[in-house]
N, C-alpha and C positions, 0 to 999 in steps of 0.2 A: 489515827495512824501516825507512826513518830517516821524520822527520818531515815531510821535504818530499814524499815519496810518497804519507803520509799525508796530505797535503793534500789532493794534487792526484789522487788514488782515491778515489770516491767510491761504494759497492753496484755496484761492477763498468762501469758506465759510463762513468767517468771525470771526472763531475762532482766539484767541488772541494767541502768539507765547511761548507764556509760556506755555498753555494749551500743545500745541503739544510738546514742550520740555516736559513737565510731562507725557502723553502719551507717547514716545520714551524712554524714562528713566523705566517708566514700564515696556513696552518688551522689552528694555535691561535684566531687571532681570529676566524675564519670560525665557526670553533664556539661562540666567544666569543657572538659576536651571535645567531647562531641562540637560544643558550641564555636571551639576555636576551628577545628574539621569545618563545620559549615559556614564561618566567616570566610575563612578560605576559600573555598566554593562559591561563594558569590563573590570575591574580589575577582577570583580567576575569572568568573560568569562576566563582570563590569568590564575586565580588560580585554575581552575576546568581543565584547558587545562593541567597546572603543575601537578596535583593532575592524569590525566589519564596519562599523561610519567610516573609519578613515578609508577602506579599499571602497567604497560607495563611493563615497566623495571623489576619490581618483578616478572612476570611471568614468561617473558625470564628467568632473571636467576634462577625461580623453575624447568625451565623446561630444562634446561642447566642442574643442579645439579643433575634431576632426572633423565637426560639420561647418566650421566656421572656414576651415581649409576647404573643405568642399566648395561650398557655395563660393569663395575669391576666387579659388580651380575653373568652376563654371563661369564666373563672370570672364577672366581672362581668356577660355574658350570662345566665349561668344563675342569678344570683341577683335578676338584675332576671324574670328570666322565674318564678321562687318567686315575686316582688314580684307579676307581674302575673296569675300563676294566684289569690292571695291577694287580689286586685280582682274578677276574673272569681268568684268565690265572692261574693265581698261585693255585686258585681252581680246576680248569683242572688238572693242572699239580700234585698236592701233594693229592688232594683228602683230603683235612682238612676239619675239620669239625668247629675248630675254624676260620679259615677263612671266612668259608661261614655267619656263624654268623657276623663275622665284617664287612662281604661283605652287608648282612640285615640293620645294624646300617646307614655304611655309605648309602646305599637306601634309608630309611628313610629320613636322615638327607638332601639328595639332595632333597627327593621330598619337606620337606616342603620350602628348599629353594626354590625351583623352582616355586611353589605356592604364594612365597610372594614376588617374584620377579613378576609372573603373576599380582596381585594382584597390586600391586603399578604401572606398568606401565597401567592396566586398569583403574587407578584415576586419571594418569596423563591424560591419553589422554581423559578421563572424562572431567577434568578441562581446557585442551588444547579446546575440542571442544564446551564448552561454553562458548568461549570469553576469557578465561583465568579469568573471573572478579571473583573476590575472594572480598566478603563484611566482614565488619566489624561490630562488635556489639558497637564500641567506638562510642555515639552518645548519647545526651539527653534523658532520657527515659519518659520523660514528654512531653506534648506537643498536637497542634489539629489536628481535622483530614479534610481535603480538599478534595471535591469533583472537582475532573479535568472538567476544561469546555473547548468547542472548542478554540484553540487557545495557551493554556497553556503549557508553557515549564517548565522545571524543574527549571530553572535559574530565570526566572518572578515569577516562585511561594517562591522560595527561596526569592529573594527581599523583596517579598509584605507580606513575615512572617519572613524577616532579623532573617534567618539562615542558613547554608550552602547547598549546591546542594548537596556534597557526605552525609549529615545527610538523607536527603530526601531518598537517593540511596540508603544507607544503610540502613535504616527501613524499608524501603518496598521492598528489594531487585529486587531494578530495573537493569536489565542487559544491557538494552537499552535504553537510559533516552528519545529516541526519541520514544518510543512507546508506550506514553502514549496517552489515551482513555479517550474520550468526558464521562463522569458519574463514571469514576474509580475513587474511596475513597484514598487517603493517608494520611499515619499517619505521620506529620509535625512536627519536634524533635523540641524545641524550650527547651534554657536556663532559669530558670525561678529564678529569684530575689528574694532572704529572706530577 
């Protein structure tokens, strides 16, 4: 077989060999792009992964600092209440009447401690038990709004309107970006050009 055969035979069909180098050279780049499409998808993947360590990490340590406020809370209850068993004897003992008054003040002053001691570990363990996830109002406040179709993740929606997944999260205050619902609306933050 000489070279001009070669040309012009091409896997049996008879297409010329150029042809199929240009074909082959097309899905090289087809795959090209595809490949750049899913580099992106997993950088986006990497940064939304960084983005949930760093909201973890803040919560532990809210929830560190707020137990650590608790417990000095409790200790300083309990040593004002040694303080005020320490009057209540003294009031025993002398029958004052100034005392007892001081002994009223420092009551007071413990109950509303001990009420805003209540009070704050009730919001901790609030926040504790929804995930700890704490949203942000920092997000575009322009933008459309997306009806969720079967299939759709928070990360493909973010691509397909190139803006961030936590913009998404925080708008619509998703606690679980896996729970979204085939005909649920969201409002899509997008940066918009002057």
């Amino acid at each position: 077989m000489n070279l001009c055969t070669a040309t012009l035979i091409a896997d049996g069909v008879g297409q010329p060999l150029r042809v199929q180098a240009a074909n082959l050279m097309e899905d090289i780049a087809v795959l090209n792009q595809e490949l750049g499409r899913l580099r992106m998808s997993v950088e986006t993947l990497q940064r939304e992964n960084d983005q949930l360590k760093q909201q973890i990490a803040a919560v532990h340590q809210r929830r560190s600092e707020s137990e650590a406020k608790f417990y000095t809370q409790v200790a300083e209850v309990r040593k004002e209440m040694l303080a005020m068993q320490q009057n209540v004897q003294n009031v025993v003992k002398n029958n004052n009447e100034e005392l007892l008054k001081h002994f009223g003040q420092q009551m007071e002053r413990l109950g509303t401690k001990v009420q805003s001691t209540v009070s704050q570990l009730k919001s901790t363990e609030k926040e504790i038990a929804s995930g700890g996830v704490v949203f942000s109002d920092d997000y575009p406040k322009e933008g459309v709004v997306h009806v969720v179709e079967k299939g759709d993740t928070l990360s493909h929606i973010a691509v397909k309107y190139h803006t961030k997944t936590v913009d998404i999260q925080n708008a619509n205050r998703i606690a679980d970006p896996k729970n979204l619902k085939p005909g649920q609306t969201l409002f899509i933050p997008q940066k918009i050009a002057r």
